[in-house]
ROVOKE-977992 format. One record per residue (C-alpha): x, y, z. Coordinates in pm, whole numbers, m for minus. Example, Ala and Ser with C-alpha at 12.3 -4.5 7.8 and 13.67 -1.06 7.14 Angstrom:
<sites>
xx_yy_zz
1230_m450_780
1367_m106_714
</sites>
This chain:
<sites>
xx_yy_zz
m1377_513_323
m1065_355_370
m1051_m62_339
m1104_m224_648
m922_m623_638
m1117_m905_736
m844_m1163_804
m763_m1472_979
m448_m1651_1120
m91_m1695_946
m50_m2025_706
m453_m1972_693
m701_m2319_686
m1031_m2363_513
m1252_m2204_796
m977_m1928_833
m1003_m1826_454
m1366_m1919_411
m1471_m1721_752
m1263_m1403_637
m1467_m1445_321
m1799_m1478_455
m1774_m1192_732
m1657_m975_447
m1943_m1047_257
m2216_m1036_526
m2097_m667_612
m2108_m576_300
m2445_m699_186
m2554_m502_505
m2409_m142_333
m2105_m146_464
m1913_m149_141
m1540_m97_279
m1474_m438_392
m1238_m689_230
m1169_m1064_316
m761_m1144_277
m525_m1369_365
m189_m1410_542
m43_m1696_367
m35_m1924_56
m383_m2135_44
m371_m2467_86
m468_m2724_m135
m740_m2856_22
m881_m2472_57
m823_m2393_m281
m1033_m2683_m406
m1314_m2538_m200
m1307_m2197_m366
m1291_m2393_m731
m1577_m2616_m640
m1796_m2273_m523
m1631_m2009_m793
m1443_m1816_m537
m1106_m1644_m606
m849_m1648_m316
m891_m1338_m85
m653_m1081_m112
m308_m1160_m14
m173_m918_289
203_m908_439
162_m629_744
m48_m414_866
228_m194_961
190_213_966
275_322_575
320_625_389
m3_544_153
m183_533_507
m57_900_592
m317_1195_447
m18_1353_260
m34_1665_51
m122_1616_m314
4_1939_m501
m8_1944_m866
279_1766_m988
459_2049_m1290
678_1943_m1599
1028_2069_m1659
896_2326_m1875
618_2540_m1721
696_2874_m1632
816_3014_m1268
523_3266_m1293
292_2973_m1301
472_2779_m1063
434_3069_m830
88_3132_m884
9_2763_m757
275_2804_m479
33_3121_m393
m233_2890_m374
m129_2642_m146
45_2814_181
42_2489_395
270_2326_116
656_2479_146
718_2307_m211
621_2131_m550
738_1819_m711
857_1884_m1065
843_1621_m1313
1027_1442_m1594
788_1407_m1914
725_1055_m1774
617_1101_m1422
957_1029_m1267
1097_1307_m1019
1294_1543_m1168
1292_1788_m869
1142_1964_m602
1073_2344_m619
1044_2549_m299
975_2958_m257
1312_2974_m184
1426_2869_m534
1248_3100_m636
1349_3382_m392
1734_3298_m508
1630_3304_m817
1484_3661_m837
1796_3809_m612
2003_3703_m883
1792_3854_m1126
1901_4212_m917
2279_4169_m1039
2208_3998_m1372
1895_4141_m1528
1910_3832_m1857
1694_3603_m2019
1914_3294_m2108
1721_3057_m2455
1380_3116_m2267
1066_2892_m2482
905_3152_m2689
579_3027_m2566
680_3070_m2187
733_3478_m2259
409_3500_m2463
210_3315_m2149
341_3520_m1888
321_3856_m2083
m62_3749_m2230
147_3847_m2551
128_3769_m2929
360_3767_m3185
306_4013_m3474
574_4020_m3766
738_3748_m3952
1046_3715_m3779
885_3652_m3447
712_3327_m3654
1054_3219_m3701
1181_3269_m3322
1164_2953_m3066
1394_3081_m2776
1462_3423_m2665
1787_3520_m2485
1978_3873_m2390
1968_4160_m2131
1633_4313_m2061
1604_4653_m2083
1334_4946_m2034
1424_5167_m2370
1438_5515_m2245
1458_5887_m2466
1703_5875_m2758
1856_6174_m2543
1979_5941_m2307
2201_5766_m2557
2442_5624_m2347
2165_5451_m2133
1959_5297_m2390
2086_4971_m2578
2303_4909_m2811
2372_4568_m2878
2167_4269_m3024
2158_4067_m2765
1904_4227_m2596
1536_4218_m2489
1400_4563_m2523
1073_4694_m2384
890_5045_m2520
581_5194_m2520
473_5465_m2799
816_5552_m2912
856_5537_m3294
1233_5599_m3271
1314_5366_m3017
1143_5055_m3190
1299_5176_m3532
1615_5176_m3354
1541_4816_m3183
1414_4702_m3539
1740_4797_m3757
1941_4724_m3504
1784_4380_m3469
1754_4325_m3108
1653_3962_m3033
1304_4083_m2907
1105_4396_m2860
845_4396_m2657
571_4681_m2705
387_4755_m2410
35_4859_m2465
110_4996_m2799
61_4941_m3184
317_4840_m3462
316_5149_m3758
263_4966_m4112
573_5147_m4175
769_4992_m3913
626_4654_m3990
762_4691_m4291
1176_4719_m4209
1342_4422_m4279
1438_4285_m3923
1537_3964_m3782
1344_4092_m3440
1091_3878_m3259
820_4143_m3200
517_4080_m2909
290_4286_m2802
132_4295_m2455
m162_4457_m2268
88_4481_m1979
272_4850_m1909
645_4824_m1928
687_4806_m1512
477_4524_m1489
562_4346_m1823
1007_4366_m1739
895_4168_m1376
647_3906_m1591
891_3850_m1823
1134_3707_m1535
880_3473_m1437
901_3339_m1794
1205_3087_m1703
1160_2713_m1727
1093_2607_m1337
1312_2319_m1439
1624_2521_m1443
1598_2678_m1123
1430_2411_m860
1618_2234_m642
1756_1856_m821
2048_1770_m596
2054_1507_m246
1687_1462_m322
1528_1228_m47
1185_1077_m132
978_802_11
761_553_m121
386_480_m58
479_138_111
683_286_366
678_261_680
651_531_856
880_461_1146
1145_424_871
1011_741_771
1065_900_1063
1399_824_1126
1514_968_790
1306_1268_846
1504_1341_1177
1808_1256_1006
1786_1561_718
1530_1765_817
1438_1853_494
1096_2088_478
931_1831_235
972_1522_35
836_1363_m261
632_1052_m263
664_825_m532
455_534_m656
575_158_m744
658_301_m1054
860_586_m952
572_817_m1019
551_1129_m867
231_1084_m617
252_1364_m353
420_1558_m160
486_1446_281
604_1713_575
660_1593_945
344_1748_1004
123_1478_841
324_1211_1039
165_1379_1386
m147_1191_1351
m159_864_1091
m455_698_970
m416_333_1115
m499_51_894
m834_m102_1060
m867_m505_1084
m1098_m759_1178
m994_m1089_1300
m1162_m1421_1247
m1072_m1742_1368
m789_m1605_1571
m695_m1387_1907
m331_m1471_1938
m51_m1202_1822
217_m1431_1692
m73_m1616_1466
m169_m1285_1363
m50_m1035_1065
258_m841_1128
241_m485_1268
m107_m570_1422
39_m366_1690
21_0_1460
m321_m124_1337
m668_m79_1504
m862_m370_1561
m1221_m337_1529
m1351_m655_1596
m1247_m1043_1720
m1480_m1335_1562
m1310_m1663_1685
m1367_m1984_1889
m1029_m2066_2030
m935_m1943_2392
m850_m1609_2452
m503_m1524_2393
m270_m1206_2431
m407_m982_2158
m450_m582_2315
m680_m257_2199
m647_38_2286
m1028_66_2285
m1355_m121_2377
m1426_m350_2080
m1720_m649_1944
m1529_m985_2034
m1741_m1313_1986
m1619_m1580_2083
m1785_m1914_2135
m1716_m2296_2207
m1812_m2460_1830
m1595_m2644_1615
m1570_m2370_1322
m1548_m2029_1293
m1806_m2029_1008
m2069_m2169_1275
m2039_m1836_1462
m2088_m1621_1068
m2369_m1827_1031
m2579_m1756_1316
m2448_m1370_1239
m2620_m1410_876
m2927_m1574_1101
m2925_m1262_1382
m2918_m1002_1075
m3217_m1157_853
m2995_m1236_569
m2922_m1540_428
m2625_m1630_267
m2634_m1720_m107
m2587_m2083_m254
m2256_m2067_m365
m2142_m1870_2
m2321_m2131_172
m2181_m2418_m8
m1832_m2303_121
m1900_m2247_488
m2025_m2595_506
m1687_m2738_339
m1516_m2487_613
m1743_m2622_877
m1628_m2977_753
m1265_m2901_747
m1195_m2767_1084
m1452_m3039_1262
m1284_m3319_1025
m1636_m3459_937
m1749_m3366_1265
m1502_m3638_1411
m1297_m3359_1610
m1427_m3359_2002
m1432_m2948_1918
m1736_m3031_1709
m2120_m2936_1843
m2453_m3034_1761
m2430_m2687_1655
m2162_m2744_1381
m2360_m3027_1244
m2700_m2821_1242
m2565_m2519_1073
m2334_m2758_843
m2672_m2938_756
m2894_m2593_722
m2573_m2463_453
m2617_m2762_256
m2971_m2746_201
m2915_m2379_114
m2624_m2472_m159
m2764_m2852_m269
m2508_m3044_m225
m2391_m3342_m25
m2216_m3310_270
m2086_m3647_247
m1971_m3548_m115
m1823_m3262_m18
m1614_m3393_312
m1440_m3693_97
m1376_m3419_m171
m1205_m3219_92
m1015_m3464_257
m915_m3652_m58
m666_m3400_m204
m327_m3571_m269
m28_m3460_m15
202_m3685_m188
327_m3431_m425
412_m3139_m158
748_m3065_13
729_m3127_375
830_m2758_424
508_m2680_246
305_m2972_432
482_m2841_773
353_m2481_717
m1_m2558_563
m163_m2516_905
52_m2443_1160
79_m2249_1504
299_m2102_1735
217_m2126_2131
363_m1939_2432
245_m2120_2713
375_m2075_3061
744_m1956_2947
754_m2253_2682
764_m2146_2320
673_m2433_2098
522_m2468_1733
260_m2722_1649
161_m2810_1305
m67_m3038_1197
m233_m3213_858
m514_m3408_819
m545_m3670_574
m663_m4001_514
m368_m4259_494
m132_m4115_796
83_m4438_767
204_m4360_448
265_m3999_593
481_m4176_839
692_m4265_575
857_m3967_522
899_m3887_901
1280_m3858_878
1233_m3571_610
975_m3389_810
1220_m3429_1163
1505_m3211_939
1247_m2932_813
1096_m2950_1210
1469_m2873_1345
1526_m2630_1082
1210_m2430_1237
1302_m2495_1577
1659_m2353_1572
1529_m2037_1331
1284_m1982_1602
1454_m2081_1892
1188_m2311_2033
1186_m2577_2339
963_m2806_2157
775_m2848_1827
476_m3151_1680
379_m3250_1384
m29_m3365_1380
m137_m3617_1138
m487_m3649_1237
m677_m3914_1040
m990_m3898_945
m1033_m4284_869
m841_m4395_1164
m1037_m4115_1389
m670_m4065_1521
m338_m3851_1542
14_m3938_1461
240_m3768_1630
594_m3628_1544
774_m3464_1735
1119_m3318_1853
1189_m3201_2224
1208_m3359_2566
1052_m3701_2510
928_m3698_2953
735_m3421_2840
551_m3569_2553
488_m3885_2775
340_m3686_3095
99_m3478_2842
m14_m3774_2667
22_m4059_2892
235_m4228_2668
552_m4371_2604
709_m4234_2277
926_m4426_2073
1186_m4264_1806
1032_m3930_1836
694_m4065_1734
346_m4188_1870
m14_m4233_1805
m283_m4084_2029
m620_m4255_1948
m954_m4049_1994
m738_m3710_1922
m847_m3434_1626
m783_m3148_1757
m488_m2941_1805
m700_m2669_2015
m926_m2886_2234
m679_m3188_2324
m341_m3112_2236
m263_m2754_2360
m514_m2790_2684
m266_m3128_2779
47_m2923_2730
m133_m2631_2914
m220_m2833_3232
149_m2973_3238
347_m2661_3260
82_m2543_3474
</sites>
């Protein structure tokens, strides 16, 4: 079964990561072996000293969930050297009607070229006005002709070249051969083959006949093989003896790469209109082989998204993917699907309070180390259950994880909150956790960090006002704040850039040099956005 992606929001949080994780591992402890937590962003600090405390690697590390070629079910031919023989080549071609051609290899895996049946149909017209073997591998003739060699000479031969001829009766002189450069096929003739021998024809070819110890003994320098075939069957074999590398097709080549994306893929297909094209691997390994037809009906990558509902927070190309399921507790946004699908959504403080009771509804209980990080995510997004998004419920299942993992939550929580910020860039503090909001025609951005000395973050407010404009004229937003909510103070400072009558009829207070402190506020989804919200109306 293909992978489905448990993920949650861009520049990701504790409870974002942590819930991603946990989902992941509830389905699959239920049988459900295809899911896979990951991650939009870089992990934060704080998060990744929750996964060291527990033993937990960061979740796999996803850029789009955009339509690829590795998501197409693409034809997977068997992928020939250079060197194997057209006959062979055929045979397979035979094989597989749906597939117009066959990727042809370099001895490393790297495309050499692409053979089609009509390579090989020019290839046999020209055989019509030519009738020549040109330094063919001795092996290739023996494969195609089931043949052996059997004289001393032939031990000696590696490549086989001349004009291929049918011997006929020594009456017909001025038909049969008469030069050395020549392939000559015979059946029980004695004459003819002692004629081919002294002559010393580059090969004879005896078709369902024997050698004579007397001709086996004339010195020759002839390659002599002998096959089961008869002479009409073994002169058309003996064509298909050529190296397919010499006659498939190795010029304007157009391949595609498993990360793809098909609507790029598309365009280029309407833009050649070749019958098929090679896929290659990161490596430039030949992989497969892709036709419009398999771009009729992709496989979409399948998601599930925690702690999140909003598009712009979400993973690029979430449009192309299908999205199965929606575990979050923030208000309902503008995310779309095409079908019916499980949402849960709920009023708690942490995203990892909802997994929880999902562990509790399905009889399983989450193991000590799992536990021990849902509590620390539970404690992160409710700030130590300071944040006015926090419930009784929060604290009970924060409580109930504990117990399960030993440990203190008071521990934990100053463990958390304690990681230094003084060593970040404020580009890296700006993005750690931050959102983007569309809310009644207003795009704004609003970021926010929570620590425990916010005056000393104030210090560096000039630095983070020059990274905050930088966003705001890349994105071309009305407004954007920086949060620094503190735990100790059980407050935010604000920073912000935009129209300063705005910030003073949301918060009911006057700002002074882009900056202000709201007392009582945590949380960027229950206070902030809701006062913007009922603003603009």
């Amino acid at each position: 079964m293909d992978t489905i992606y448990v993920t949650g929001h861009r520049n990701p949080d504790t409870d974002s990561i942590v819930a991603a994780m946990a989902y992941a591992a509830l389905r699959n402890a239920l049988g459900d072996r295809e899911y896979e937590a990951a991650c939009l962003g870089q992990v934060s600090d704080e998060t990744q000293i929750v996964l060291d405390r527990f033993g937990f690697q960061p979740p796999k590390r996803i850029t789009s969930m955009h339509t690829q070629v590795k998501d197409l079910d693409f034809d997977r031919p068997p992928v020939f050297s250079t060197a194997v023989t057209m006959g062979r080549a055929w045979k397979m071609l035979g094989q597989l009607t749906n597939i117009n051609a066959i990727p042809v290899a370099n001895e490393d895996g790297t495309l050499y070229g692409m053979l089609s049946r009509t390579d090989v149909a020019d290839y046999n017209m020209s055989l019509v006005s030519t009738g020549r073997l040109d330094a063919v591998p001795l092996f290739n003739l023996l494969s195609v002709l089931e043949g052996k060699v059997i004289n001393d000479a032939g031990e000696q031969t590696d490549e086989i070249s001349g004009e291929v001829i049918i011997a006929l009766p020594q009456s017909r002189d001025n038909l049969v051969f008469n030069k050395k450069e020549t392939v000559v096929l015979c059946g029980h003739q004695p004459d003819m083959i002692r004629r081919a021998l002294e002559m010393n024809v580059n090969c004879l070819v005896l078709c369902q006949a024997e050698l004579s110890e007397e001709l086996r003994a004339l010195p020759t320098k002839t390659c002599v093989i002998s096959t089961p075939f008869d002479a009409y069957h073994a002169v058309q074999l003996i064509f298909q003896s050529t190296p397919i590398g010499r006659i498939c097709n190795t010029e304007d080549l157009v391949c595609f790469h498993l990360e793809d994306r098909v609507d790029d893929v598309r365009e280029k297909m309407l833009k050649h209109r070749h019958p098929s094209y090679p896929i290659l691997d990161e490596d430039e390994q030949v992989v497969g082989v892709l036709t419009r037809y398999h771009l009729l009906r992709p496989r979409r990558k399948r998601v599930v998204l925690v702690d999140h509902n909003e598009a712009s927070q979400s993973v690029p190309g979430l449009e192309e993917a299908e999205i199965l399921e929606i575990i979050d507790h923030h208000r309902l946004a503008d995310i779309q699907t095409a079908n019916p699908i499980y949402v849960r959504n709920e009023p708690v403080g942490s995203t990892n309070t909802i997994i929880a009771g999902m562990f509790q509804d399905r009889g399983l209980m989450p193991s000590d180390k799992m536990a021990g990080m849902m509590a620390a995510a539970i404690l992160s997004d409710t700030v130590m259950f300071k944040s006015p998004t926090c419930t009784d419920r929060d604290i009970r299942t924060a409580e109930r994880m504990a117990r399960i993992a030993n440990i203190s939550l008071d521990e934990l929580g100053r463990e958390i909150f304690s990681a230094s910020l003084d060593s970040k860039t404020v580009e890296d503090l700006l993005m750690s956790d931050y959102k983007e909001f569309h809310i009644a025609g207003h795009d704004l951005a609003v970021a926010q960090i929570t620590c425990v000395d916010s005056p000393k973050m104030l210090e560096r407010k000039e630095e983070f006002l020059a990274q905050m404009r930088k966003v705001m004229e890349q994105k071309g937003f009305s407004m954007m704040l920086l949060m620094l909510t503190d735990v100790l103070l059980e407050g935010t400072q604000i920073i912000y850039l935009g129209d300063d009558e705005i910030i003073q009829q949301a918060f009911n207070i006057t700002p002074k040099e882009n900056a202000l402190f709201l007392p009582g506020i945590m949380s960027r989804k229950k206070q902030v956005i809701p006062m913007l919200s009922a603003l603009w109306g």
